[in-house]
N, C-alpha and C positions, 0 to 999 in steps of 0.2 A: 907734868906733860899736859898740853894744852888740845886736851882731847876732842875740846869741838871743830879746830883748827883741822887734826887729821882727818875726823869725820868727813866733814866738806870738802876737804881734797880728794880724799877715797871714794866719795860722790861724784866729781869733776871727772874725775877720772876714770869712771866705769860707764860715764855719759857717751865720754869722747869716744872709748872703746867701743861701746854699742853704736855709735853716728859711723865710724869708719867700715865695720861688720857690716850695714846696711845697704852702706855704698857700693861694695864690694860685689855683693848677692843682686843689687841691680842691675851692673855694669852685665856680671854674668849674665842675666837673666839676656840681654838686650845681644851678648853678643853669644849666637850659640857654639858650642864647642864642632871644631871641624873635625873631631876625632868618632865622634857622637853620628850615628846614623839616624835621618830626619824622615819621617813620615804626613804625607797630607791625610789630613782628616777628612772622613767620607762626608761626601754629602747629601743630602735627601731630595729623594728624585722627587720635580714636580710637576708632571706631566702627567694627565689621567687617565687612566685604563680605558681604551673604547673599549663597549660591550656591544656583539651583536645584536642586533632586533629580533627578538620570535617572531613566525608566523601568530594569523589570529587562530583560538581554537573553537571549536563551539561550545555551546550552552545543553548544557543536560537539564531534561527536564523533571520539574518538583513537585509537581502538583499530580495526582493521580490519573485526575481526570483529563490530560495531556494528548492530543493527535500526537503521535510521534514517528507514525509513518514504520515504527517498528517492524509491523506487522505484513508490510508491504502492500497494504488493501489502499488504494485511492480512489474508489469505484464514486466517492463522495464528490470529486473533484472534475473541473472540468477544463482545458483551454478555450479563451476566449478567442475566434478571432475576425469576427464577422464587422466589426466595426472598421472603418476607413484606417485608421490610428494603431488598428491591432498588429500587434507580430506576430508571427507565423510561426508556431513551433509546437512539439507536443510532451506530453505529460508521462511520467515516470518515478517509477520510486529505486532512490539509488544512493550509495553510501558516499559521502565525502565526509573527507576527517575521519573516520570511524565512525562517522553518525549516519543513520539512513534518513535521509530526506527528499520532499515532495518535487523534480526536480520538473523544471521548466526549459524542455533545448530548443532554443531558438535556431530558425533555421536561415536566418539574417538574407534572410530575400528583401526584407524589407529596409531600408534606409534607417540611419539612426538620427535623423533629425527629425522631429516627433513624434519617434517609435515610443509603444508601452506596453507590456508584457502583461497581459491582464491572466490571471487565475480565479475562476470561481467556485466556491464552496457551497455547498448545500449542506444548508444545516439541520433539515428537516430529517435528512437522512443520518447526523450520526446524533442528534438529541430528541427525534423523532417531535410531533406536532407540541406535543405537553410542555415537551423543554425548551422547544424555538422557540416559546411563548415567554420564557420569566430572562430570556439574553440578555444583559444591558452593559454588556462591556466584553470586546471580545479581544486578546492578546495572541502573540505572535513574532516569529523572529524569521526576517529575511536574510538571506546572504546572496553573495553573488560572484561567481568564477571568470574569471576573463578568457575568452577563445582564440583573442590575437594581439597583438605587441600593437598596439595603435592608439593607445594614451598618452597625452602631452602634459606633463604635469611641468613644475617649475626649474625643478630640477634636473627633467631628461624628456628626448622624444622615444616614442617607441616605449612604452612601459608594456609588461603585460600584466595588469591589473585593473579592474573596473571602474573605477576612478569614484565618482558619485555615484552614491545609492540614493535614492530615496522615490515617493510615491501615496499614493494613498488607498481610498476605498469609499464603496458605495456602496445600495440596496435599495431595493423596493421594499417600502415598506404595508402594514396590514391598509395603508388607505389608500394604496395604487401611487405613492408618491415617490420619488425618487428621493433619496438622503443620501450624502457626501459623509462620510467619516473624514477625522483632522488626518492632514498630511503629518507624514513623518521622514526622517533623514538621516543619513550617514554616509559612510565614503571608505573606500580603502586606495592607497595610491603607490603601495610598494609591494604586495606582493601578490600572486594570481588570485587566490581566492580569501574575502571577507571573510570577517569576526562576524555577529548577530547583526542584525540591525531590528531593536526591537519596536515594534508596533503597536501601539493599541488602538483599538475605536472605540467609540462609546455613542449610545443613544442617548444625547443629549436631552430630545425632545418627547423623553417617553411617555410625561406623564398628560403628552397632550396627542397619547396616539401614534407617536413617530414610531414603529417599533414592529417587531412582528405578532403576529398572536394564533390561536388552535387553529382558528377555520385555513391559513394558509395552505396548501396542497403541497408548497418547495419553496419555503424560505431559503434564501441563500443570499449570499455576499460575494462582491469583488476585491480581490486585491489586486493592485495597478503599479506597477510600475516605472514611472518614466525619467526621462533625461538621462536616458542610456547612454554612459561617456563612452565605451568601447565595445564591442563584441562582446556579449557575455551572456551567460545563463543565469536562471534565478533561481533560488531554493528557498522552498519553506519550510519550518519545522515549528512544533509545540505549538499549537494551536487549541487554547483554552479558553471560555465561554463563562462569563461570569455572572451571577443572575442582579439585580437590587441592592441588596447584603452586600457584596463583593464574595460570594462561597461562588468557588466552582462549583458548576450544572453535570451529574454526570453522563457518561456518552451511553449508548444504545451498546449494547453487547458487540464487539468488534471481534469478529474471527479473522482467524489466518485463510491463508489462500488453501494451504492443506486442508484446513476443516472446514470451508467452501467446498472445495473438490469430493471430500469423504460424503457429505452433507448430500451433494449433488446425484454422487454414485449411490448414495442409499436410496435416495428419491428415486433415481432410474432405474434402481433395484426392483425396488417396489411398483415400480411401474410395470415394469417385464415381466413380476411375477404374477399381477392381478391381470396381466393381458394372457399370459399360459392357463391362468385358472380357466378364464373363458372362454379361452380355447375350447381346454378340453370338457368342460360343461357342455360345448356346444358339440363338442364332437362327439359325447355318448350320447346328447339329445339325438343327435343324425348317424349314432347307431343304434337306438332303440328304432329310431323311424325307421333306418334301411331295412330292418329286421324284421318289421310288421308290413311293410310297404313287399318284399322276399318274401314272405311268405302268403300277404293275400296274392301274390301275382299265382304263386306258385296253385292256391287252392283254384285261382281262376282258371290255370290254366287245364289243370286235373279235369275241374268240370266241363271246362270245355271240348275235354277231349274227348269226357266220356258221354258228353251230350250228342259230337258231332256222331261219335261211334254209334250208339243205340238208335241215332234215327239211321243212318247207314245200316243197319243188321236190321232195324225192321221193314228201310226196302227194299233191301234183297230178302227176306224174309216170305215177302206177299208175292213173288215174283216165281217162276218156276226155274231159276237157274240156282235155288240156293242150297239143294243137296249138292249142289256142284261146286259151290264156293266155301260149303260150310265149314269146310277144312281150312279153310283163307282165315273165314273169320275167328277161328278158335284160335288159330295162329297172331291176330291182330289184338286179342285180346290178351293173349298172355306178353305178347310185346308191352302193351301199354299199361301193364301193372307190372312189369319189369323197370321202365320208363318214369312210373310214376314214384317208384324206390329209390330211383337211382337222384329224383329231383328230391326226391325226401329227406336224402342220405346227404346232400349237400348245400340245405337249407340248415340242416343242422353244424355241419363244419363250418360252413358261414357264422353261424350262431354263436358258435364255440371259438373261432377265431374275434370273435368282435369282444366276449364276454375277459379273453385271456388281452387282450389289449386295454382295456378296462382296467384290470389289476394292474399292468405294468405303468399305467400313466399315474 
């Protein structure tokens, strides 16, 4: 048998087999069975999630030595508003966001084309003379609320949001000279009230005297406001003071309004009791006096009685009516030492009432 003959045929032939298998699984493949239930394949969605915008929050502060209006004391503080340019409005401490801050309410008498919200700080009073001396960079975050729908932003009229923030600051400095602090900027435009808008200034010129220093009597600063885009109020918070170094400068002992108040009522305390003291100081001095004053009237008056008496008995005495009166006058005299008992007897009650007044004060 010519065995390579079969081989190659049994070859041929398990080719052909496999080529027609193939065809077969194609054909299928292409045409699907209408017996067979067909499903579409999912597709993946590509459209992106909008996500809402948060409001802004505020900034808590980190530094110890922070104004943070906490405490609700702004006695530091002051509205400006004496200048042509000033806004009219007054000062308050009051929580927005959950933060309590230094609050500015405009009372929008004034126009907003030129208007500027000035706030002044006096620094003398919370780092007192020693520490307004070593200042040379002062921080600060503004925000600001909108009061009316009158923003035109790009995308809508009528917004009620503040639109542009920004502004700067100035002082007088230790040489009577005016200094500008760098402007600063920010903006909120969707929703009523601002994120921070943080501040600094800096005494650029200190080392040629621009700056404040001991002898001042009220160093203080401005913060300014302007290009007020709609109705709004301004707020300040964390207000921190920084010396050369860059360390914060600390503040002057800051009390609450309560430990004002306490403070106040112990001083008036004190006050009303050393005014009772001297009262009543003065009042046993002018009852030791009433009592000596009572009683000489009293010996004067003794002796005067008994002066007027004895010259009376000795001229009826010298006279020849006086077996005739002599009965008067024995009568006249036990009257007048009756009389003089009875003043005796109420010099002493007097005495005794003033000395039991005494004890009870």
């Amino acid at each position: 048998m010519n065995y390579k003959s079969f081989i190659a045929g049994a070859m041929a032939f398990a080719l052909a087999a496999c080529a027609a298998g193939c065809g077969e699984k194609k054909e299928s493949d292409s045409k699907p069975d209408s017996n067979k239930e067909t499903t579409a394949a999912p597709t993946e969605a590509t459209t992106e999630e909008v996500t809402e915008e948060e409001p802004p929050k505020p900034v808590e502060a980190t530094d110890p030595n922070t104004v943070t209006f906490d405490d609700g004391v702004f006695d530091f503080a002051f509205a400006k508003g004496d200048d042509d340019d000033c806004a009219k409005g007054e000062l308050s401490v009051v929580e927005l966001m959950g933060n309590k801050m230094l609050k500015f309410t405009d009372d929008n008498t004034v126009p907003l084309k030129g208007k500027v919200q000035k706030i002044g700080i006096s620094v003398t009073k919370l780092l007192g003379n020693e520490g307004a001396a070593k200042v040379r960079s002062i921080e600060f975050d503004m925000y600001a609320q909108a009061t009316a729908d009158h923003l035109k932003t790009d995308d809508a009229d009528g917004v009620r949001a503040p639109g542009w923030i920004g502004g700067g600051g100035g002082t007088v400095t230790a040489q009577e000279k005016w200094y500008d602090f760098k402007e600063f900027s920010g903006g909120e435009y969707n929703f009523e009230t601002s994120g921070n808008v943080h501040a600094v200034f800096k005494f650029l010129l200190a080392d040629s005297g621009q700056c404040w220093n001991e002898d001042m009597e009220d160093a203080n600063f401005l913060i300014m406001r302007w290009g007020v885009a709609n109705e709004s109020d301004m707020y300040i918070d964390n207000i921190v003071f920084y010396d050369e170094d860059g360390k914060s400068i600390p503040l002057l002992d800051q009390k609450s309004k309560k430990e004002q108040f306490e403070d106040t009522a112990k001083e008036k305390a004190s006050e009303a009791k050393a005014q009772f003291d001297e009262a009543v100081e003065n009042a046993k001095a002018d009852a030791e006096k009433t009592k000596e004053e009572m009683k000489a009237d009293y010996e004067k008056a003794v002796a005067d009685m008994k002066s007027d008496f004895e010259k009376a008995k000795s001229e009826i005495a010298n006279s020849e009516e006086y077996e005739k009166v002599k009965a008067k006058i024995d009568e006249a005299e036990a009257k007048l030492k009756e009389d003089t008992e009875k003043a005796k007897s109420a010099i002493e009650e007097a005495s005794k009432a003033i000395e039991d007044a005494k004890k009870n004060k």
